[in-house]
N, C-alpha and C positions, 0 to 999 in steps of 0.2 A: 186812473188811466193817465200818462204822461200824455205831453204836449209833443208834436215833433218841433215845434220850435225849442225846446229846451236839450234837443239831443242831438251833438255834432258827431261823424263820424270820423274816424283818425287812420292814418293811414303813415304808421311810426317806420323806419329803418335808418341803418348807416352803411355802411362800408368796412363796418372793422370788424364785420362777423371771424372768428376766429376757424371755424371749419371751413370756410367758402367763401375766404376774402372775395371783396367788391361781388358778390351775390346779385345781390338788386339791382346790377346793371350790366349784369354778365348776358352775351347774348343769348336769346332764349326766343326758338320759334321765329327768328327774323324780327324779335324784339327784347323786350326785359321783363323783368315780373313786376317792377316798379312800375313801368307802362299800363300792363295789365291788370292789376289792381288799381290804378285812378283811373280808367277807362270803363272798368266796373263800377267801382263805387257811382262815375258819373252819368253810370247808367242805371241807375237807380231810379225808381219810379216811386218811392217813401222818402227816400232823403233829400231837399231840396241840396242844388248847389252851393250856396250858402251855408250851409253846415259840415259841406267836406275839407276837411285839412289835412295836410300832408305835416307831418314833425319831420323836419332832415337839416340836416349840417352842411354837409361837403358839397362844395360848389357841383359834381357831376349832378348828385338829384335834386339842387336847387333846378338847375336848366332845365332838366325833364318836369319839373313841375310847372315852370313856368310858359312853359309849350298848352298846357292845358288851360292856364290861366284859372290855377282854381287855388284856393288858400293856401298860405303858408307858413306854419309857424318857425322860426327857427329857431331850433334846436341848440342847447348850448356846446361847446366842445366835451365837457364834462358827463352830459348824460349822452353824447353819442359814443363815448368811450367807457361807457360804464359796464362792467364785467362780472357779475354776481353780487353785488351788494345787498340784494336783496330787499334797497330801497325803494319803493313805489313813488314816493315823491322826488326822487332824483331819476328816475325811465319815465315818468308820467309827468316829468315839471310843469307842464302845459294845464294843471287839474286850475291853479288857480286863479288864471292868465286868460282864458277863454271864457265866453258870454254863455256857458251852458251851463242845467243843472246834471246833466249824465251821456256820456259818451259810449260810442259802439268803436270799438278797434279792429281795424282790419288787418290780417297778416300776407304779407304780400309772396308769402313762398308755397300759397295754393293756388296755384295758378288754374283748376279744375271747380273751384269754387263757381258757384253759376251766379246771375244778378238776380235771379228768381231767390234762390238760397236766404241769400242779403238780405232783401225784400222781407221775406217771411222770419227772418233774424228780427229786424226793425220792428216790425210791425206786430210782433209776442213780446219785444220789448216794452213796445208803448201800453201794452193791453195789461200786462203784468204788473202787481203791485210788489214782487220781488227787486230790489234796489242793483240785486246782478241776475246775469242770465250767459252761462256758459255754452259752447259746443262742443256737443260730445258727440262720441261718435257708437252704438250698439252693439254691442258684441253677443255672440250666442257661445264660451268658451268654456273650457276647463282653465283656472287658474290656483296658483300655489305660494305660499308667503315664504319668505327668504326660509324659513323653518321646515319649511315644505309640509305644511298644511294645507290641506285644500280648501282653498275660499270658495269655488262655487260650490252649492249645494246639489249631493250626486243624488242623481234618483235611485230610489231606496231598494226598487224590483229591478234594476238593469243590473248586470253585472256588466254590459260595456260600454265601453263612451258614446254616446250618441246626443251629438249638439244641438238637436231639433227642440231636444227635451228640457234642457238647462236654463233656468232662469236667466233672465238677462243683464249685462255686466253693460257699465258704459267708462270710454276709454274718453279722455279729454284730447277734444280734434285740434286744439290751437288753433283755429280757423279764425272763431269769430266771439268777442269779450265783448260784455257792456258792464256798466257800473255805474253808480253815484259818483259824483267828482267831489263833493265834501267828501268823503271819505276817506279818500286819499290822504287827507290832510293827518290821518292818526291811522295811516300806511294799514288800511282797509281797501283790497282791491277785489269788486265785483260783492266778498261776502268776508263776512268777519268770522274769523274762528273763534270755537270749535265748528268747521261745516257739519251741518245737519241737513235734514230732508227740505228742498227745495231751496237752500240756502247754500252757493246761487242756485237758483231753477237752471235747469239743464233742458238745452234744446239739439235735439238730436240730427245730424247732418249725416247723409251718406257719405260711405267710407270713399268712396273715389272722389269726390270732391275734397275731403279731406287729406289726399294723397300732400306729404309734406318736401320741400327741398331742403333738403339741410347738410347733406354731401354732397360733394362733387358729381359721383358715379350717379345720383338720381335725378343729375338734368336730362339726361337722355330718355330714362325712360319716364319723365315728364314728359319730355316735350313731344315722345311719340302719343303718349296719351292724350296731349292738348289739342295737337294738329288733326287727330283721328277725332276727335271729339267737337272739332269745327269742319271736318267735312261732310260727317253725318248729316 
C-alpha cells in the first residue's frame, strides 16, 4: 500500500494546444477549465494541499494559479512547446524535481469529472500495488481492426447485433494517470511495454464525466453539460 504522502497530484497544460489555441483559459461556464480543475483537485478529501501542483509556463496560468495559492512548478519553455516527441521526460520534466515517489495527472479538459471520481482514482491508487493505474472508460460495442476483423467477440446463436450481450471493451478516458516517477527516467509512463493484464490496472470512469474538450465546436456542448450538471 502507498503512502499519500509520497503521491502529488499534477495538474499539466500550456497554451499552444494546436486544435484550441489558449484552451485552458478560454472562457468556459463564466470561468476556464484551468480554474476548474485546481478547484477540484483542491477539493479533494485524499489529496492533501500540499501535494497539488500545477506544471504551466505562460504567465496567463501562472496568475490563475496563483489566485489559488497552491504549488507551482514551472514549466520549461521547451516542454510547454513540446509537439509529439513522444518523450516522457521532456512532458513530465518535473519526474525528477519534485519530493514524490508517484504522481496522479489530472486533465483539465474534463470539466464533468466529479471530485468523488478523483477521490476514488487516489485512493485505488494508494491500495494497489500496480506502479500505474489508467482510466478508462467501458464500452459494451461492436468493434473492427483497420483489416476489418472483428475484435469483439460476436455471440455465436445471435444472428444480430445486440450490445447487451458483448463482452466488455474499455476505451482510455484521458481523464486521469498515475505512475511511478522513477520510471519516467527510462521513458516508462504509468506501465512498461509490452502492456499486459493489469499492467497499468485500469479504473473505469463514466462516460460523461469523461466527456473530453479538444475542439472548438465541443465547448458548448460542454458547457451546457457542466451548467445542467450544477443545477441538478
Amino acid at each position: 500500500m502507498k503512502s499519500i504522502d509520497d503521491v502529488c497530484l499534477i495538474i499539466q497544460t500550456r497554451l499552444g494546444s494546436r486544435r484550441t489555441p489558449r484552451k485552458a483559459i478560454k472562457p468556459f461556464a463564466g470561468t476556464t477549465l484551468f480554474d476548474i480543475a485546481i478547484q477540484k483537485a483542491l477539493s479533494s478529501k485524499v489529496i492533501p494541499k500540499d501535494n497539488i501542483y500545477t506544471s504551466i509556463y505562460e504567465d496567463e496560468l501562472l496568475d490563475i494559479a496563483k489566485k489559488y495559492d497552491v504549488n507551482i512548478y514551472n514549466r520549461t519553455h521547451k516542454s510547454a512547446n513540446e509537439h509529439g516527441s513522444g518523450s516522457s521526460r521532456l512532458l513530465y520534466e518535473w519526474y525528477n524535481k519534485l519530493p514524490f515517489k508517484y504522481c496522479i495527472l489530472l486533465n483539465i479538459c474534463h470539466p464533468l469529472l466529479k471530485v468523488d471520481t478523483i477521490d476514488r482514482f487516489a485512493k485505488s491508487y494508494l491500495e494497489t500495488e500496480s506502479s500505474g493505474l489508467f482510466g478508462v472508460i467501458e464500452k459494451k460495442q461492436y468493434y473492427w481492426d483497420s483489416s476489418g476483423n472483428l475484435i469483439t467477440k460476436w455471440i455465436k446463436d445471435f444472428s444480430v447485433m445486440n450490445t447487451n450481450l458483448v463482452d466488455p471493451t474499455y476505451e482510455a478516458a484521458h481523464s486521469l494517470y498515475a505512475s511511478e516517477m522513477s520510471g519516467i527516467e527510462n521513458e516508462v509512463w504509468m506501465a512498461e511495454a509490452p502492456y499486459t493484464i493489469n499492467n497499468p490496472e485500469l479504473f473505469i470512469i463514466d462516460e460523461i464525466e469523461a466527456y473530453d474538450i479538444d475542439h472548438p465546436w465541443q465547448f458548448k456542448i460542454a458547457e451546457m453539460l457542466y451548467l445542467g450538471a450544477k443545477n441538478e
